[in-house]
TIDONU-540262 format. One record per residue: residue number from 1; residue in one letter; x, y, z of N, C-alpha, C in turn. Coordinates in steps of 0.02 Angstrom, whole numbers, plus 32768, in hexadecimal, padded with zeros to 4 digits. Example, Ala and Ser with C-alpha at 12.3 -4.5 7.8 and 13.67 -1.06 7.14 Angstrom:
BEGIN
<rec seq="1" type="A" n_u="8294" n_v="7EE4" n_w="8186" ca_u="8267" ca_v="7F1F" ca_w="8186" c_u="8294" c_v="7F5B" c_w="8186"/>
<rec seq="2" type="S" n_u="8282" n_v="7F90" n_w="8162" ca_u="82AC" ca_v="7FCB" ca_w="8165" c_u="8285" c_v="8002" c_w="818A"/>
This chain:
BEGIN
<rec seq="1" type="X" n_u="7BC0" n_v="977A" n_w="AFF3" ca_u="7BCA" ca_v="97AC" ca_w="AFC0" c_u="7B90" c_v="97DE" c_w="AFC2"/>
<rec seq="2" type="X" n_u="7BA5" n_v="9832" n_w="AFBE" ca_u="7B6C" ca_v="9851" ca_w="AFC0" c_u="7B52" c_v="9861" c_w="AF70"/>
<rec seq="3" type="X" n_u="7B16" n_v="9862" n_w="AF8B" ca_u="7B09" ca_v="9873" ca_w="AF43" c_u="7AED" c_v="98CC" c_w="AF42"/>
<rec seq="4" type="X" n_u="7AFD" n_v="98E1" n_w="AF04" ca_u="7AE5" ca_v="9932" ca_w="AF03" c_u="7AA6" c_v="9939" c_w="AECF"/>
<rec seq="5" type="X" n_u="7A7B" n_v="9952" n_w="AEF6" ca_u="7A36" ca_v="9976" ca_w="AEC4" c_u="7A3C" c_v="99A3" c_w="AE97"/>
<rec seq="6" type="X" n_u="7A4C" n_v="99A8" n_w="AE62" ca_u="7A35" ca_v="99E1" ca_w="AE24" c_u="7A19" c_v="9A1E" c_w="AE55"/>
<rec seq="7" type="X" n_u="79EB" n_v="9A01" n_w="AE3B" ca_u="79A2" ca_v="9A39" ca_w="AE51" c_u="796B" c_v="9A19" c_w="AE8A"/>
<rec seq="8" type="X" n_u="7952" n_v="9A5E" n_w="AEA2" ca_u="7934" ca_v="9A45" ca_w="AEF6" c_u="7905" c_v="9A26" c_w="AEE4"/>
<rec seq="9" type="X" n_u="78C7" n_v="99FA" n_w="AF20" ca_u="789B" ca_v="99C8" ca_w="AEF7" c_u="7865" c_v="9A05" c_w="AF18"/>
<rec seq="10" type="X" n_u="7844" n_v="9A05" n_w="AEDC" ca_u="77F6" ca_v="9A34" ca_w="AEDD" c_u="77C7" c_v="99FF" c_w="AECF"/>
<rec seq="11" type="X" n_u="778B" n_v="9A20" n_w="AF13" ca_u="7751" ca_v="99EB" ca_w="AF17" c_u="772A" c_v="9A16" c_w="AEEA"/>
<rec seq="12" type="X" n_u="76FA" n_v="99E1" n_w="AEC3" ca_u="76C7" ca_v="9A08" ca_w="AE98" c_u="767B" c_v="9A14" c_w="AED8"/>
<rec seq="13" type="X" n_u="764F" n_v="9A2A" n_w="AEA5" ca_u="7631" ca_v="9A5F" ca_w="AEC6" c_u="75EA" c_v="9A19" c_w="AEFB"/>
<rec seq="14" type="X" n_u="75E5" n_v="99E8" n_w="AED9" ca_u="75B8" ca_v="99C1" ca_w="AF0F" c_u="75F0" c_v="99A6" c_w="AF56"/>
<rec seq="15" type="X" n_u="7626" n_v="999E" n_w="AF3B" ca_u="7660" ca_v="9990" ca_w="AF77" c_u="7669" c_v="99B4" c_w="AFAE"/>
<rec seq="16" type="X" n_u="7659" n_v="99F6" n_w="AFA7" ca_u="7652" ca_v="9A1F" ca_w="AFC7" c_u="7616" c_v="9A37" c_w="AFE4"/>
<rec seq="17" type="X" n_u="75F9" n_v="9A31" n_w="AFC8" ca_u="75A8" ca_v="9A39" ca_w="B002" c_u="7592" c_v="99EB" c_w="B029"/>
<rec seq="18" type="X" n_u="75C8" n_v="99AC" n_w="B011" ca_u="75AC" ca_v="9984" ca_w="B054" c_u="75E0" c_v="998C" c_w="B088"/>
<rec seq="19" type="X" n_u="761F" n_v="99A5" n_w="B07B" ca_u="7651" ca_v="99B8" ca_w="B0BB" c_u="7631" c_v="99F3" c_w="B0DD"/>
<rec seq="20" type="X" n_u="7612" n_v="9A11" n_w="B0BA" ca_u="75E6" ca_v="9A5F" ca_w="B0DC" c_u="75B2" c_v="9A32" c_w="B113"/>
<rec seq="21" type="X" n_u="756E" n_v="9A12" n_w="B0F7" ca_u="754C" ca_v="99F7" ca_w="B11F" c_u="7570" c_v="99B3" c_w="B144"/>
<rec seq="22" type="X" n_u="7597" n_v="99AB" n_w="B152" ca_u="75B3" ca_v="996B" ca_w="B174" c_u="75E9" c_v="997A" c_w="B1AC"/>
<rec seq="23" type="X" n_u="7603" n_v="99DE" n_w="B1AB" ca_u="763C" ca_v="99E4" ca_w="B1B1" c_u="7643" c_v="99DB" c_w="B206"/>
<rec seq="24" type="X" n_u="75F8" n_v="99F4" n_w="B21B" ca_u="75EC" ca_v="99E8" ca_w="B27C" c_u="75B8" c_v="99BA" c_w="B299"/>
<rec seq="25" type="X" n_u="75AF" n_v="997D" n_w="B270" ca_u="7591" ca_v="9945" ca_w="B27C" c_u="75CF" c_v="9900" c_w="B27B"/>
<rec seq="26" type="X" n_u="75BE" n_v="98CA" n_w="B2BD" ca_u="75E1" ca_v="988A" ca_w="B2BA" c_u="75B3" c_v="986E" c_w="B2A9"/>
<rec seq="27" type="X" n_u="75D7" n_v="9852" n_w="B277" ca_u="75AA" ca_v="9804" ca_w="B271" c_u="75AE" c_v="97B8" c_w="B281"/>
<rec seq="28" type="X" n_u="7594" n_v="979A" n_w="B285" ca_u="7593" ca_v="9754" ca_w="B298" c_u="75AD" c_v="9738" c_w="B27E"/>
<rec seq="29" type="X" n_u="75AC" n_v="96F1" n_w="B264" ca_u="75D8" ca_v="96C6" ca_w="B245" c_u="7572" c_v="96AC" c_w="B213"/>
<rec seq="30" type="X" n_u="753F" n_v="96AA" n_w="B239" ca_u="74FC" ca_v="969D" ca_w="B20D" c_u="74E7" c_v="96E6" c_w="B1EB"/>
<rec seq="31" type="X" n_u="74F5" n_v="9706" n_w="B203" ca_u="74EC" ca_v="9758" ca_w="B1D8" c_u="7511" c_v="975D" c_w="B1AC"/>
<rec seq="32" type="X" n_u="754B" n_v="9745" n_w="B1A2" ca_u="757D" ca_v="9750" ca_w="B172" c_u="7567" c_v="9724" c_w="B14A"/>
<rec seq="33" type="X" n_u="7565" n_v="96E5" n_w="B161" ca_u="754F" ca_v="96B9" ca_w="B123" c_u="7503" c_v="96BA" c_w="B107"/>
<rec seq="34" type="X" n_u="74D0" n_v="96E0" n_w="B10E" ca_u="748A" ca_v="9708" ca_w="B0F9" c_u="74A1" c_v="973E" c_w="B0C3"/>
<rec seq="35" type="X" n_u="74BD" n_v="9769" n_w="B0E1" ca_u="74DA" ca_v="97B1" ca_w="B0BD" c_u="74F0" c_v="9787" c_w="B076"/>
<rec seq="36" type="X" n_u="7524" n_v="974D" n_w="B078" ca_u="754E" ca_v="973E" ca_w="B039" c_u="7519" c_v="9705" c_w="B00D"/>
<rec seq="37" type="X" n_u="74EC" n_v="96E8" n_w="B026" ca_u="74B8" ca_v="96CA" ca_w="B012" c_u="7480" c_v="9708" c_w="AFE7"/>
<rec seq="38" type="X" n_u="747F" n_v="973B" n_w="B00B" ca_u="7448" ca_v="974F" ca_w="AFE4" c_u="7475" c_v="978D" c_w="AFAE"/>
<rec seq="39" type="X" n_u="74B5" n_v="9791" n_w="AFAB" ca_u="74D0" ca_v="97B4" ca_w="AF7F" c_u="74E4" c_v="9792" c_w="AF46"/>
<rec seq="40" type="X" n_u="74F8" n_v="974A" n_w="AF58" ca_u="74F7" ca_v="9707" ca_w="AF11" c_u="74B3" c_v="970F" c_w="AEF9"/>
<rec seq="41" type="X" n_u="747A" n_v="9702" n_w="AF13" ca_u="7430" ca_v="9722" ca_w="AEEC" c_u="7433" c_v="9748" c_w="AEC7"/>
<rec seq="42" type="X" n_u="7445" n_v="979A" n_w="AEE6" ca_u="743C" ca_v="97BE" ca_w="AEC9" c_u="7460" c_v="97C8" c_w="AE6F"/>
<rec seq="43" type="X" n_u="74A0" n_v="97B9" n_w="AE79" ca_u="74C3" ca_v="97A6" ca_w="AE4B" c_u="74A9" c_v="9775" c_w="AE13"/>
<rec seq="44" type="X" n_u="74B2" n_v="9736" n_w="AE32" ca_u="7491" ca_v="96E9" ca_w="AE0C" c_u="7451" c_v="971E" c_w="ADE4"/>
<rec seq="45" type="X" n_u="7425" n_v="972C" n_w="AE07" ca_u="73E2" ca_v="9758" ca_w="ADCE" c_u="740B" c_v="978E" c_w="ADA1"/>
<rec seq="46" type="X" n_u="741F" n_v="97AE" n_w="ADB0" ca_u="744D" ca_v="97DF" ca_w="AD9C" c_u="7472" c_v="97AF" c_w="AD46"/>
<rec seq="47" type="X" n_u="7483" n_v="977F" n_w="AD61" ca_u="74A6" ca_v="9759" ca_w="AD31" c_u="7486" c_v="9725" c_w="ACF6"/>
<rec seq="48" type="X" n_u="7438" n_v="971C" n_w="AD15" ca_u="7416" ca_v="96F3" ca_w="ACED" c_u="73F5" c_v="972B" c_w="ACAB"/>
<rec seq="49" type="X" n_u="7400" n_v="9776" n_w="ACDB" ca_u="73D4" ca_v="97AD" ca_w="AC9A" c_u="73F7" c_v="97A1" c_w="AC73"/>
<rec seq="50" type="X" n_u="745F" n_v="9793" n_w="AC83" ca_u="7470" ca_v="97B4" ca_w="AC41" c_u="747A" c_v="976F" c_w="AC1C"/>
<rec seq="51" type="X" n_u="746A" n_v="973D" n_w="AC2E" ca_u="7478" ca_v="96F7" ca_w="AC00" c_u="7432" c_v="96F5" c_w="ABD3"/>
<rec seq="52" type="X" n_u="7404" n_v="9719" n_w="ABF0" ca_u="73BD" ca_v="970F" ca_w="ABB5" c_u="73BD" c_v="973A" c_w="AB8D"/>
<rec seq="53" type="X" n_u="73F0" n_v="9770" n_w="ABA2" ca_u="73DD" ca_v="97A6" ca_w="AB67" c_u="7409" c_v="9796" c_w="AB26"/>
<rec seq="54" type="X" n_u="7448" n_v="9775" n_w="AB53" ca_u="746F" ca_v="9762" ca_w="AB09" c_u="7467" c_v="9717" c_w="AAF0"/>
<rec seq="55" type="X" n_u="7436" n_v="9706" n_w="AB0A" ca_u="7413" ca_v="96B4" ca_w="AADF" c_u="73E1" c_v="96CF" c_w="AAAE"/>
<rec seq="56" type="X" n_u="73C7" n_v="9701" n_w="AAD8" ca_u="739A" ca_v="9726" ca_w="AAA1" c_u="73A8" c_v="974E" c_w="AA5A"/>
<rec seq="57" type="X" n_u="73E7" n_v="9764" n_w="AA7A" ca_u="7401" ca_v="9798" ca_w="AA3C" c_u="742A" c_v="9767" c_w="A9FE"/>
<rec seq="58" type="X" n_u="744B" n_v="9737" n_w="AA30" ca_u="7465" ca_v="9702" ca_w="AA00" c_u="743E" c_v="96D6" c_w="A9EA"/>
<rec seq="59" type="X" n_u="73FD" n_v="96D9" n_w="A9E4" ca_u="73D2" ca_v="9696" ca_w="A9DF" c_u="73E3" c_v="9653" c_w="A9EE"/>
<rec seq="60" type="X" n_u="73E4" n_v="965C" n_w="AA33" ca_u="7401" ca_v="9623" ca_w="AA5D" c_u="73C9" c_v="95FA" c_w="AA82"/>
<rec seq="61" type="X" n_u="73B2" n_v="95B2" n_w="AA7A" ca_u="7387" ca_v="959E" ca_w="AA9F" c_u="73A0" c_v="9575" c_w="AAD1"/>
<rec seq="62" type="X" n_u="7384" n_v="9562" n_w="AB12" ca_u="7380" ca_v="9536" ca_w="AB49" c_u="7399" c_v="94E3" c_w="AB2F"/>
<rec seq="63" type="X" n_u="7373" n_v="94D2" n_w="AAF1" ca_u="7369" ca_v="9497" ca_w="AAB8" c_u="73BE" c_v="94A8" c_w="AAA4"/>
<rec seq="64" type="X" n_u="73C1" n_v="94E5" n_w="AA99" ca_u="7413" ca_v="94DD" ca_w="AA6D" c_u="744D" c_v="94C2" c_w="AA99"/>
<rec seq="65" type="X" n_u="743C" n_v="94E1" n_w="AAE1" ca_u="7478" ca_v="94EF" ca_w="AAFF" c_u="7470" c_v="9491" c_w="AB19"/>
<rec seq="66" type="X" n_u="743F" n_v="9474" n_w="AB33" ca_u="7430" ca_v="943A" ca_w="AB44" c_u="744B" c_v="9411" c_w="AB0C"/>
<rec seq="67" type="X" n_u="7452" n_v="941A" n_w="AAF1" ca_u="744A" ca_v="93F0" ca_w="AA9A" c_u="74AA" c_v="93F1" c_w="AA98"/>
<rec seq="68" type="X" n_u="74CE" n_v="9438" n_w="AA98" ca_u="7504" ca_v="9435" ca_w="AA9D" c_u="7530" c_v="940A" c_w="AAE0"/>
<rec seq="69" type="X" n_u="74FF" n_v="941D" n_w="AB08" ca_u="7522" ca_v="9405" ca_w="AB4E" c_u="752D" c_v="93B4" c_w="AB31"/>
<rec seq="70" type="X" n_u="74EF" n_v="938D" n_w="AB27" ca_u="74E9" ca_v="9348" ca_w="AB28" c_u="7532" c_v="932F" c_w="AAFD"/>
<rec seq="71" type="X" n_u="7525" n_v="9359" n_w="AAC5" ca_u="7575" ca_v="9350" ca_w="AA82" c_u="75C5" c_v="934D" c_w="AAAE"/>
<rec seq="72" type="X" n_u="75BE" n_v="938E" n_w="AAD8" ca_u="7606" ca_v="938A" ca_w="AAEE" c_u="761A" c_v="935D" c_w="AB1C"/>
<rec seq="73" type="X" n_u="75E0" n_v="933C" n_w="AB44" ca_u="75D7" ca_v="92FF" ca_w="AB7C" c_u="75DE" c_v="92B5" c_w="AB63"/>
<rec seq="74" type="X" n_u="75D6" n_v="92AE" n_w="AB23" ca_u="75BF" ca_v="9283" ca_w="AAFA" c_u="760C" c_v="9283" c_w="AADD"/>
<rec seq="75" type="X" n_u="7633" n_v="92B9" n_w="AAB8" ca_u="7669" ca_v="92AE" ca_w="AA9C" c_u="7694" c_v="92DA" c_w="AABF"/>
<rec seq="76" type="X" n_u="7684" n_v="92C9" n_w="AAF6" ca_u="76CC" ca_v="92F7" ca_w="AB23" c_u="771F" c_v="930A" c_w="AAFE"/>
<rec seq="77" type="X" n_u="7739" n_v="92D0" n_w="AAF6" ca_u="7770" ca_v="92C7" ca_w="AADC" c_u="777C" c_v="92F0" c_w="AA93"/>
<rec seq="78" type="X" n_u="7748" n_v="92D8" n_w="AA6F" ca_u="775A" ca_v="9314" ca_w="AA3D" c_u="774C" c_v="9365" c_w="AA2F"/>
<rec seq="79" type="X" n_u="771C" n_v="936F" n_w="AA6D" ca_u="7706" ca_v="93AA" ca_w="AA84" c_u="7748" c_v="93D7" c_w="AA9F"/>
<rec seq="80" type="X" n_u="776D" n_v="93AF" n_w="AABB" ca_u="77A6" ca_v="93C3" ca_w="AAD4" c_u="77DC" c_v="93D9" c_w="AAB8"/>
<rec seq="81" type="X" n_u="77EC" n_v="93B1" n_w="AA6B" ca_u="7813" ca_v="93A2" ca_w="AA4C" c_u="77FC" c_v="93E9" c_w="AA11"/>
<rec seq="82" type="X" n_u="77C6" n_v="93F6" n_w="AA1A" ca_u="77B4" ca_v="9442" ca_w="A9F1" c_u="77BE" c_v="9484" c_w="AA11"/>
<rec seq="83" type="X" n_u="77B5" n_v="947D" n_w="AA57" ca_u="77C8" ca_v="949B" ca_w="AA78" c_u="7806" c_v="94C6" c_w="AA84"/>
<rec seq="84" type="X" n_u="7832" n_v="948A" n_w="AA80" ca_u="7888" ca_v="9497" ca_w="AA92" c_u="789B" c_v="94AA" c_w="AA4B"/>
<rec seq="85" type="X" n_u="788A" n_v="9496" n_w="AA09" ca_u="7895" ca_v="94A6" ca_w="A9C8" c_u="788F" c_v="94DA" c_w="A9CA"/>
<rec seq="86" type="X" n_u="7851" n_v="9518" n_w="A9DC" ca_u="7852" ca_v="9560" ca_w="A9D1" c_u="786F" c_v="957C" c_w="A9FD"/>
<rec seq="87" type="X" n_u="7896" n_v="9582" n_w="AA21" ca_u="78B4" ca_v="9595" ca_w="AA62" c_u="7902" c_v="9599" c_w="AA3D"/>
């Protein structure tokens, strides 16, 4: 079955400057996997700014989230059962 697109797919604007620098280079099979290693970095940091800023803004501590974790590990089953209730 074919399927039909709406609308065409547009790359945003970092998508497009690594097809720009990548567009007359081969790469390896260890280059490729470097390139995608150090772009999970870049990201992963990228991603830890925005989890401190909103622990911060929410007054969220390390202690809280540890403290919650242990609760939902501890009472899985009813963790679950609150879960599916608001849904």
């Amino acid at each position: 079955m074919a399927t039909t697109q709406t609308s065409p797919l547009k790359l945003n604007e970092a998508q497009m400057l690594i097809l720009q620098l990548f567009q007359h280079r081969h790469m390896n099979e260890e280059e490729l996997t470097a390139l995608r290693r150090t772009l999970v970095q870049h990201l992963s940091k990228e991603l830890d700014i925005v989890v401190e800023r909103a622990m911060k803004e929410k007054g969220i501590t390390v202690e809280d989230i540890e403290r919650a974790s242990a609760e939902i590990n501890e009472h899985r089953g009813n963790y679950l059962k609150k879960i599916r209730s608001q849904q």
